[in-house]
Structures are given as structure tokens and as C-alpha cells.
N, C-alpha and C positions, 0 to 999 in steps of 0.2 A: 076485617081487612079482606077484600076483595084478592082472587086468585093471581090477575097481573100485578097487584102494588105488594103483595107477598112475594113473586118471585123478582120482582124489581129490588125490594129489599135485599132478598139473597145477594141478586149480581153485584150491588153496590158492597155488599159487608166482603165480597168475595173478591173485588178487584182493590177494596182497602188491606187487606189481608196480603195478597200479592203485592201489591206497593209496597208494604213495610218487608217483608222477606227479602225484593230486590233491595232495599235502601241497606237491612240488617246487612242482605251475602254482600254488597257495595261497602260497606265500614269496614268487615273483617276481612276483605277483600285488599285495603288499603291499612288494617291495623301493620303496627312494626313486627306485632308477632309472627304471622301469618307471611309477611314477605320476609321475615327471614326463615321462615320455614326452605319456606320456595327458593329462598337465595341460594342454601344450605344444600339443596337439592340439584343446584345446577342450572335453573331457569333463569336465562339468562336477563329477561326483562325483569322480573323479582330483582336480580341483585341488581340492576341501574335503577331501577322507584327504590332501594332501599339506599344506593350511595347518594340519590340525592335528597331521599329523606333525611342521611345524615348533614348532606352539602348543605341544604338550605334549614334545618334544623325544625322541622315538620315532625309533630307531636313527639318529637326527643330532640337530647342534648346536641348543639352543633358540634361534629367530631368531622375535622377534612381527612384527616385518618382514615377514619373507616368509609368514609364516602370515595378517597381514592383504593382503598382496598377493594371495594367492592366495584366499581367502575371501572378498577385494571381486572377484576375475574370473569368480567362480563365480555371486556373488551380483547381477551385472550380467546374468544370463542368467535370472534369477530362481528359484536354486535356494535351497530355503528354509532348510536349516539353515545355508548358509551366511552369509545373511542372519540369524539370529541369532548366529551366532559372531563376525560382523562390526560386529553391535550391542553383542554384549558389550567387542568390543577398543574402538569408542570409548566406549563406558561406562566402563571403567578406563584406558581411556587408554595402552594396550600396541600397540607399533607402528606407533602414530599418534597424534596431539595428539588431547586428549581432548576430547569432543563430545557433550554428552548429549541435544543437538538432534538431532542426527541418529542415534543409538540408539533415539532415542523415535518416530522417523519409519521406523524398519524395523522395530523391533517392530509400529507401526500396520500396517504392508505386511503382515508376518508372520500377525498376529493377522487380519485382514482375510480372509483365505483359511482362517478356522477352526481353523487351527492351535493347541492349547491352550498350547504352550510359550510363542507369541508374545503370547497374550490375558493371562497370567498374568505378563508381564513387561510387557506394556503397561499391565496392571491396576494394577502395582508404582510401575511410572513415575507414574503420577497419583498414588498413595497417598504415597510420599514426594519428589514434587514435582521428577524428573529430567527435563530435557528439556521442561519445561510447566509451568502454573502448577498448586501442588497441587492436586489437586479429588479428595475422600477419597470422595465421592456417586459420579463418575464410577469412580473405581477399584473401589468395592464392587457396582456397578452389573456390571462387566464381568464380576468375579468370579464373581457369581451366577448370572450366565448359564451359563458355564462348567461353574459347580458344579452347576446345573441337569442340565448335557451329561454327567455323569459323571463329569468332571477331579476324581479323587478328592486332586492336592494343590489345585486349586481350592477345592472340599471344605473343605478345611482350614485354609487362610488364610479362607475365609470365613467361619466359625466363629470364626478370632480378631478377626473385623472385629464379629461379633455380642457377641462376649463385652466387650470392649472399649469397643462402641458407637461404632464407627471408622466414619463413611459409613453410618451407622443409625442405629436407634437400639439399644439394648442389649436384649439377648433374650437370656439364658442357656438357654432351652427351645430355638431357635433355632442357639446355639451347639453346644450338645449333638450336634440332630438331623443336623447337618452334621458334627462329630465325628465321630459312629457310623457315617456312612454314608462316610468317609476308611478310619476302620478296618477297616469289612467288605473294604474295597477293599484291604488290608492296607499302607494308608499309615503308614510308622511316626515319622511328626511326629505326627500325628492320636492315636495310641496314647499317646505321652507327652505329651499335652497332655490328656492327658482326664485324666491323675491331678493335673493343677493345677485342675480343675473343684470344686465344693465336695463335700463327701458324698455329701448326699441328688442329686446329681445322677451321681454314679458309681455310688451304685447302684441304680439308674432303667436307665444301660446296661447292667449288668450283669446287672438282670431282663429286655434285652428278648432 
């Protein structure tokens, strides 16, 4: 064996070597041990990968128990996706008595710091009246903003609020314009809602 196919061999055995150590520290990384170590420890992303390993029931038992136990310890330190997974479980009412007051008061927390996921479920909240009293003006209000910001499924709920006439007034030109601009964004609510739009309005998008 020639001196470069000797050390070619090295580099090969050596960056197989490497790949399986990242794949190993990658498994134990994601094992249930190991984040509740880290849960147990205060890291706050540890305990949200471990409540929704509970939530969705990922290599252990589904327990919404302990997925909102750990989602609310996370979300005490103000980490935010925790804080909407925590809004979702008392919205449906999964491992804890169901609250849609206090869903709509972390969504506000959520949304409040720009977050689109939490503006768009806050938005939600007023539009079908969880947690508050309906206000369809308020809801389409947040929307736009949003959909202003680029939130291309903002976007697209706001389009059905124009088409509609939900918290506006009705604007199919409007609906459209918010449409098209979901679909550029390759939202695909936005794509199949444009073929419920009338004709002469599909193919307007279609010319542009």
C-alpha cells in the first residue's frame, strides 16, 4: 500500500469514527435520561424537549401530566415556546383542568414579545371568543399587523377575515392581495383557498 492510499485510509477510518461519536453524543443527547437530567438541573430547553417528549409520547409513555409539568417549569423562567405549549394544554384541557383564561393570558405574554405564533393565537382567541369576550375588530386588528410583518399564515387567516368580512369590512380585492402574498411565501392554506375565490379573481392571480 502506497504512502497517500495509506493515509487516505487513515482520513477515511477517522472521519467514520467522528460521524458515529456525533450520531452517539446526538442519541444521548435526545435520550429521556439525559434531558431529564438537564431538566432536573434547570435548563430550560431540556425541560420543553422532555414535556413534549411526554406530549407527544416519543420513546416513553404519553403522560400530558408531566408534559404540562414540565412546560409550566420551563415557562416560569420565561421560555416561550414553552409558554405556548402550555397555552395549548390549558386550551384543551390535557393535563390540567381546562382554562381558556389563562391560555389567552400567555398567548398575550407570547404575542407581546413579537412572537408570530403567539400574535396569531392571540389573534384567534378574540376571533372565536376563548379566554375573552369575542372582539372580531380586535382579532383582525392583530392579524394585520402580523400579516403586515410578513407572517405569511397571518397572511392568510387575514384574507379569510377580508373575504368573509370577519372584523372589516368585506374586500375580495383585499382578500386576494393577502392571498397571493401567503402563496408567494409558499403557504399551502393560502394556495387552496385561492381556488374557493370566484373566477375573474383567480385569474387576476394568475396574471400577476
Amino acid at each position: 500500500m502506497t504512502l497517500p492510499s495509506f493515509l487516505l485510509l487513515l482520513l477515511t477510518a477517522g472521519l467514520i469514527l467522528w460521524l458515529a461519536f456525533l450520531l452517539v453524543r446526538r442519541h444521548l443527547y435526545n435520550s429521556v435520561t439525559y434531558l431529564s437530567k438537564q431538566a432536573l438541573s434547570g435548563n430550560t430547553d431540556a425541560q420543553y424537549r422532555l414535556g413534549y417528549t411526554y406530549y407527544a409520547g416519543k420513546r416513553i409513555s404519553q403522560d400530558y401530566q408531566q408534559a404540562f409539568h414540565w412546560f409550566e417549569q420551563a415557562a416560569k423562567n420565561g421560555h416561550i415556546p414553552s409558554k405556548l405549549a402550555l397555552a395549548g394544554l390549558y386550551n384543551e384541557g390535557k393535563g390540567c383542568p381546562k382554562n381558556t383564561t389563562v391560555a389567552f393570558d400567555l398567548y398575550r405574554q407570547v404575542a407581546q414579545t413579537g412572537n408570530f405564533e403567539g400574535r396569531i393565537n392571540w389573534a384567534v382567541c378574540y376571533l372565536e371568543g376563548w379566554g375573552t369576550p369575542k372582539n372580531a375588530t380586535r382579532g383582525f386588528e392583530i392579524l394585520k399587523q402580523a400579516a403586515e410583518e410578513n407572517s405569511p399564515l397571518a397572511q392568510t387567516l387575514l384574507a379569510q377575515l377580508y373575504e368573509k368580512g370577519t372584523g372589516t369590512t368585506q374586500d375580495p380585492n383585499q382578500a386576494l392581495h393577502y392571498y397571493v402574498l401567503a402563496a408567494k411565501a409558499g403557504e399551502p392554506i393560502a394556495k387552496k383557498w385561492l381556488d374557493h375565490l370566484e373566477p375573474n379573481y383567480i385569474r387576476t392571480y394568475k396574471n400577476q
